[in-house]
N, C-alpha and C positions, 0 to 999 in steps of 0.2 A: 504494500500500500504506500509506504513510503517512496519507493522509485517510480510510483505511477505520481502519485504527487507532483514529484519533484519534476518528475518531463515533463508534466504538464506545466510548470510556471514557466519551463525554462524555451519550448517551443512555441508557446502560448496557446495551448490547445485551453476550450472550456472545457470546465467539470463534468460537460454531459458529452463527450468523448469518450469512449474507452482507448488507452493504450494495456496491451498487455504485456508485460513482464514479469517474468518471474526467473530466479535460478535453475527450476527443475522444469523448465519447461521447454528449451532447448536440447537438453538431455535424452528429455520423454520423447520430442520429436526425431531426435535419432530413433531410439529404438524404436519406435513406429514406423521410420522409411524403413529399417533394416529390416523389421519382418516382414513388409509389404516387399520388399524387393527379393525375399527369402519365395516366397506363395508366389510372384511373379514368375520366378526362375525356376522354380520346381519343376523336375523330371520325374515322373512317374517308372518305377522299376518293376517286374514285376518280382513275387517273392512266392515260398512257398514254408506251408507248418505242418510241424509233425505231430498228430496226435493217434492214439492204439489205444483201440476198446477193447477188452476179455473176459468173455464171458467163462463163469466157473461151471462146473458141472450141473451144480446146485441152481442155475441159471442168474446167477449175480454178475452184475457189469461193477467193470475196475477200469478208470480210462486212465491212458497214462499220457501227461502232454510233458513236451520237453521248456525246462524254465526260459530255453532264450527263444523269441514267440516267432519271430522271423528268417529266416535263410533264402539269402539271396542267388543260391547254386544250387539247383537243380540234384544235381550228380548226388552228394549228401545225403539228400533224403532220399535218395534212392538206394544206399546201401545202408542206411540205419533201417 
């Protein structure tokens, strides 16, 4: 509030002007172009996930999924 004050006497803007300033607001607008320009330039790959159901004799299911959710090599999941 005080740095909006202040440009205002000093450019002569009136009080029903908004100037905006702030320290974190230049900051915030980086990381807003950075992730717009992240979603801009996104390639899409495709992936594949390994999950195994087993059924017991008793007829119960056990699935078993691997903790790391994506694999981007084909081959992989083909021999696990």
């Amino acid at each position: 509030r005080f740095q909006t004050l202040r440009l205002q006497r000093l450019f002569g803007f009136d009080s029903k002007q908004v100037i905006s300033y702030g320290s974190c607001q230049f900051p915030t607008l980086g990381f807003i172009v950075e992730r717009y320009l992240q979603r801009e330039n996104f390639i899409s790959e495709p992936f594949w996930k390994i999950a195994v159901e087993h059924q017991t004799e008793a007829g119960e299911f056990c699935e078993f999924t691997w903790e790391r959710n994506r694999l981007f090599e084909h081959q992989p999941c083909l021999v696990i």
